[in-house]
PyMOL commands that place a pseudoatom at each C-alpha (Angstrom):
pseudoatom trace, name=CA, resn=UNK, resi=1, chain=A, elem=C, hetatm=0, pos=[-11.384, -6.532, -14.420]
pseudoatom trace, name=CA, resn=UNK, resi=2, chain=A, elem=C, hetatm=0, pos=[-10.231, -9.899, -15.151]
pseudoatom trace, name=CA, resn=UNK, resi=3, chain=A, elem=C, hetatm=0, pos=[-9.894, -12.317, -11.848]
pseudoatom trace, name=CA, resn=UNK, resi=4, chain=A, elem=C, hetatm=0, pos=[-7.696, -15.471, -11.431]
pseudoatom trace, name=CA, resn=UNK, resi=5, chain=A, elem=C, hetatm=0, pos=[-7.046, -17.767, -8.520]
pseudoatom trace, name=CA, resn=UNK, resi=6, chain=A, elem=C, hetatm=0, pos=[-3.808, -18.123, -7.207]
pseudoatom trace, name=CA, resn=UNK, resi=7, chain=A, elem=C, hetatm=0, pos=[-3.830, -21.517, -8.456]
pseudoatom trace, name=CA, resn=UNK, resi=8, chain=A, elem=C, hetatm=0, pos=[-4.396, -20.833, -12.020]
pseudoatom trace, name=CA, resn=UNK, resi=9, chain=A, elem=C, hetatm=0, pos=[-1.805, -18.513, -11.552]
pseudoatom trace, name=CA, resn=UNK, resi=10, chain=A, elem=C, hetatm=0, pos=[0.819, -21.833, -10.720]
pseudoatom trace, name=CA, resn=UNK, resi=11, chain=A, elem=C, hetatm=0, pos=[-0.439, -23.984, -13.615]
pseudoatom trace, name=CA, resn=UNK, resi=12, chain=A, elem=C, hetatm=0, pos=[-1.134, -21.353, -16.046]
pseudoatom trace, name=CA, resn=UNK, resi=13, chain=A, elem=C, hetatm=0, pos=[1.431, -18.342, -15.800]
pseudoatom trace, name=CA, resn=UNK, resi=14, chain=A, elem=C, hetatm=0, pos=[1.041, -17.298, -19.256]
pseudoatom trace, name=CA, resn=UNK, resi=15, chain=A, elem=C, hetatm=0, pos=[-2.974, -16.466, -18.563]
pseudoatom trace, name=CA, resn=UNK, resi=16, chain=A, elem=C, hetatm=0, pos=[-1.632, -13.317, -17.019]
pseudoatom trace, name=CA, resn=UNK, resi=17, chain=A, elem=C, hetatm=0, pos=[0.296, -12.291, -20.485]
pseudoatom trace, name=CA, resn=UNK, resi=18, chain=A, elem=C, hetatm=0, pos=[-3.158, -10.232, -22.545]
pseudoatom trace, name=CA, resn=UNK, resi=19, chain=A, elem=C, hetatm=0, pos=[-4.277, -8.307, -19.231]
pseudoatom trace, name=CA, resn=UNK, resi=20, chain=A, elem=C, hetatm=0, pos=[-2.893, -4.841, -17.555]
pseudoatom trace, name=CA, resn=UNK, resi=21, chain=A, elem=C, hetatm=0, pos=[-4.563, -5.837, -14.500]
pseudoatom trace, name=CA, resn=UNK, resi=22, chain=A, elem=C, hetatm=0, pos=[-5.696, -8.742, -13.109]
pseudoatom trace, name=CA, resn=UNK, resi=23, chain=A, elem=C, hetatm=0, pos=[-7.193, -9.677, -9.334]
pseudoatom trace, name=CA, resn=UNK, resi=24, chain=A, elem=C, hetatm=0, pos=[-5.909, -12.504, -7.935]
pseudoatom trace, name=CA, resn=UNK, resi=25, chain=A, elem=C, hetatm=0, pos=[-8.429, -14.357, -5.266]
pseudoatom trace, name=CA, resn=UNK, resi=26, chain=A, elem=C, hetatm=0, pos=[-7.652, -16.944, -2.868]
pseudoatom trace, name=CA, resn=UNK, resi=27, chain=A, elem=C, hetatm=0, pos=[-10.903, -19.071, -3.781]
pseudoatom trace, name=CA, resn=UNK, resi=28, chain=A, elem=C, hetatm=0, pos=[-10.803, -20.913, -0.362]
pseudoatom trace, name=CA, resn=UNK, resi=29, chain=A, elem=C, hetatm=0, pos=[-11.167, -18.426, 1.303]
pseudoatom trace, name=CA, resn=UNK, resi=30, chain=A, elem=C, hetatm=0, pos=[-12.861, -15.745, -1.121]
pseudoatom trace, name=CA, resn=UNK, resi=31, chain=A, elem=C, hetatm=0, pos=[-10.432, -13.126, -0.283]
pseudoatom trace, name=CA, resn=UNK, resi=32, chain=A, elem=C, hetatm=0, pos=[-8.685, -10.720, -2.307]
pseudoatom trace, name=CA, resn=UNK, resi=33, chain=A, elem=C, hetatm=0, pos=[-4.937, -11.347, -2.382]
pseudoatom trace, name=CA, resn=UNK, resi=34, chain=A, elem=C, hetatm=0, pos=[-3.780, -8.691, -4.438]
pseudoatom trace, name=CA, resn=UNK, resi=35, chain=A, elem=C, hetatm=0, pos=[-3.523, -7.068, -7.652]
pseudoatom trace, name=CA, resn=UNK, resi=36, chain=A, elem=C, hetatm=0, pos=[-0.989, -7.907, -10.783]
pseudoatom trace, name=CA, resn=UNK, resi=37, chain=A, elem=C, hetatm=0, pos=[0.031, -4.787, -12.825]
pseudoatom trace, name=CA, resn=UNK, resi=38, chain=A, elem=C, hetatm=0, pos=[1.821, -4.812, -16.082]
pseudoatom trace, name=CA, resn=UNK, resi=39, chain=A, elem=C, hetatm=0, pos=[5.322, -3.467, -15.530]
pseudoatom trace, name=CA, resn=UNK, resi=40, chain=A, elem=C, hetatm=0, pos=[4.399, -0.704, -17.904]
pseudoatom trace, name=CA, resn=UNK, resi=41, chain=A, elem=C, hetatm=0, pos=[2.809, 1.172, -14.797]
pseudoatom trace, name=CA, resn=UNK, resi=42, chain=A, elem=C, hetatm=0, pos=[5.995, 0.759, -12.712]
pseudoatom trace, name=CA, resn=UNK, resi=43, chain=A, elem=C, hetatm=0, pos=[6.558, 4.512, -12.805]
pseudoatom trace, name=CA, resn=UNK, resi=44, chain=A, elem=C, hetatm=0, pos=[2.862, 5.633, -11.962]
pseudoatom trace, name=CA, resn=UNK, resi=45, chain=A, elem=C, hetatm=0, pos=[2.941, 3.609, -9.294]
pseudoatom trace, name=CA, resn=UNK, resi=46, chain=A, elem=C, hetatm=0, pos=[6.376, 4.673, -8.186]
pseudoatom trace, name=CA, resn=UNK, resi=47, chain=A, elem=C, hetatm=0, pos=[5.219, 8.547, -8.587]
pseudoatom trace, name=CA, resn=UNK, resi=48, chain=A, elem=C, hetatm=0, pos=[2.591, 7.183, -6.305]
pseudoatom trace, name=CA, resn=UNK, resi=49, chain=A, elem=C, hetatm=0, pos=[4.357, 5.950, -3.442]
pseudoatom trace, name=CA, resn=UNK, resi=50, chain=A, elem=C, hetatm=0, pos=[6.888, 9.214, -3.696]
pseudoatom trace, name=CA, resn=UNK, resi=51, chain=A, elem=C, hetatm=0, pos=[3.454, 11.237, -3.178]
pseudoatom trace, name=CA, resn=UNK, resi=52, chain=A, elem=C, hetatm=0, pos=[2.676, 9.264, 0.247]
pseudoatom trace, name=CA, resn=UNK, resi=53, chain=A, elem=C, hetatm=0, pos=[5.716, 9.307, 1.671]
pseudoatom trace, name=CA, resn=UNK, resi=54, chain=A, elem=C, hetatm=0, pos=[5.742, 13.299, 0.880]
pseudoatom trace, name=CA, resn=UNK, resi=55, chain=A, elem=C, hetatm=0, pos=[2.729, 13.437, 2.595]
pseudoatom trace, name=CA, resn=UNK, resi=56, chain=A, elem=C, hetatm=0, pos=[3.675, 11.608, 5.723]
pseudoatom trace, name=CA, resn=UNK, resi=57, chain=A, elem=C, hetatm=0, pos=[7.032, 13.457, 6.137]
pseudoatom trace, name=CA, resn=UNK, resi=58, chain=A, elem=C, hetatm=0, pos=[4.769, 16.668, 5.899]
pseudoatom trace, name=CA, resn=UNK, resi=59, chain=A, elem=C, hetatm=0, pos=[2.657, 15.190, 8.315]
pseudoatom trace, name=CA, resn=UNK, resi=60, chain=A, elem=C, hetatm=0, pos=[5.493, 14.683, 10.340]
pseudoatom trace, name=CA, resn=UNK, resi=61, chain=A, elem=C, hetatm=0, pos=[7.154, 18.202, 10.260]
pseudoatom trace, name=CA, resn=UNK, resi=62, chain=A, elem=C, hetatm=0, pos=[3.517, 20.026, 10.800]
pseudoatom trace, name=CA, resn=UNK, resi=63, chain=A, elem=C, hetatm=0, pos=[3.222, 18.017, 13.713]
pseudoatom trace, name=CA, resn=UNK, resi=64, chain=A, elem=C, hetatm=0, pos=[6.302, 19.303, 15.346]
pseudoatom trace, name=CA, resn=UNK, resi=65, chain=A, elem=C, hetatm=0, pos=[8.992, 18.109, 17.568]
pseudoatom trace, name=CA, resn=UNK, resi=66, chain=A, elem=C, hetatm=0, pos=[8.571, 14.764, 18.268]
pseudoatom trace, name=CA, resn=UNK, resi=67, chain=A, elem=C, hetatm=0, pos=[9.766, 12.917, 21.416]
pseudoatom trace, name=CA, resn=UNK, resi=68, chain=A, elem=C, hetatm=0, pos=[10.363, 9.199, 20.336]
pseudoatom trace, name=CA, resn=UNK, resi=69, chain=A, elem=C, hetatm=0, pos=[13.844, 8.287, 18.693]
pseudoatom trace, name=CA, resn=UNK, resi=70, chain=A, elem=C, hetatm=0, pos=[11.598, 6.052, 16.695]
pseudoatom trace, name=CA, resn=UNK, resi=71, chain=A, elem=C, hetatm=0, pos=[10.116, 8.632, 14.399]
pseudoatom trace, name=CA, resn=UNK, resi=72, chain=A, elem=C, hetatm=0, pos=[10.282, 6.892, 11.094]
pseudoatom trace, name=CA, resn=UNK, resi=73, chain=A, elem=C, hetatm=0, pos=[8.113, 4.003, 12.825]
pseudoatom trace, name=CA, resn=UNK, resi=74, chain=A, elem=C, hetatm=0, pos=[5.674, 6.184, 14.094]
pseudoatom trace, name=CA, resn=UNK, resi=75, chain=A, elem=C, hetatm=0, pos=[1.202, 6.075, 12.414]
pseudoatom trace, name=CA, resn=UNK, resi=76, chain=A, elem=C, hetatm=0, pos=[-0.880, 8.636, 12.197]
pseudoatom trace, name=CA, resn=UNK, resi=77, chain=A, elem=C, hetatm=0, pos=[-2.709, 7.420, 14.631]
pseudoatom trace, name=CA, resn=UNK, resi=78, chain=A, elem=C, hetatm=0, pos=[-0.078, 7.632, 17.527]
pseudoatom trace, name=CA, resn=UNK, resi=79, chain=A, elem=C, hetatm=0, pos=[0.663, 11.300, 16.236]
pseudoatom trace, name=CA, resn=UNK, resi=80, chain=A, elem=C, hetatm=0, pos=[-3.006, 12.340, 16.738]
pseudoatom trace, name=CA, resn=UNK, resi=81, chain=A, elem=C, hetatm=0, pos=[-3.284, 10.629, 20.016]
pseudoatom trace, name=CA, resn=UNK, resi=82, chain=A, elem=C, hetatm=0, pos=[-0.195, 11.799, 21.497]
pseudoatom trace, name=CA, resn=UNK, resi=83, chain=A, elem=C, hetatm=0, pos=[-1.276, 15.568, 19.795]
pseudoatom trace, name=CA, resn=UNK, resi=84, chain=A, elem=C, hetatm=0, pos=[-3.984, 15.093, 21.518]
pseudoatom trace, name=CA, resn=UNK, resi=85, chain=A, elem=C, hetatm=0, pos=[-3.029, 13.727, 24.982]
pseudoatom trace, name=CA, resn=UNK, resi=86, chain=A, elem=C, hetatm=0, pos=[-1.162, 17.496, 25.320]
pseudoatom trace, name=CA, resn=UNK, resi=87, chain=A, elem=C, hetatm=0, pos=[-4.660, 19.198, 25.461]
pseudoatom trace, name=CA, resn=UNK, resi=88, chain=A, elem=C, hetatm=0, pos=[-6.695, 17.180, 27.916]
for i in range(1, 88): cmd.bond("trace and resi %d" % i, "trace and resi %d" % (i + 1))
show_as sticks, trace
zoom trace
């Protein structure tokens, strides 16, 4: 996989034209920043993020009734703690 700073990115846009994927670093601070696609995988990615949100509202209706008004807002992680505050 082909890597580019995010400065090469500013002076040199067209670098990102021959490659479906490409990191982009942030070589201060050798981090990861993200990923470019090529818009040609717009709709696997889209099918992607339909899949997740499936899961989560599954999540969410195997779960049960829950209390909070603020359901949409609501991790994992306060599901299984609050599923599992009811049994101690």
């Amino acid at each position: 996989m082909q890597t580019i700073s995010i400065s090469e990115i500013q002076r040199n846009l067209h670098k990102l034209d021959g490659f479906d994927i490409v990191e982009i670093i942030d070589k201060k601070r050798h981090k990861t920043k993200g990923y470019f696609l090529d818009s040609s995988y717009k709709s696997f990615i889209e099918k992607l993020i339909g899949v997740k949100k499936e899961k989560r509202t599954n999540l969410l209706n195997i779960v049960g009734i829950i209390d909070s008004t603020d359901a949409d807002e609501i991790t994992k992680e306060q599901l299984r703690a609050e599923r599992l505050a009811r049994y101690e």
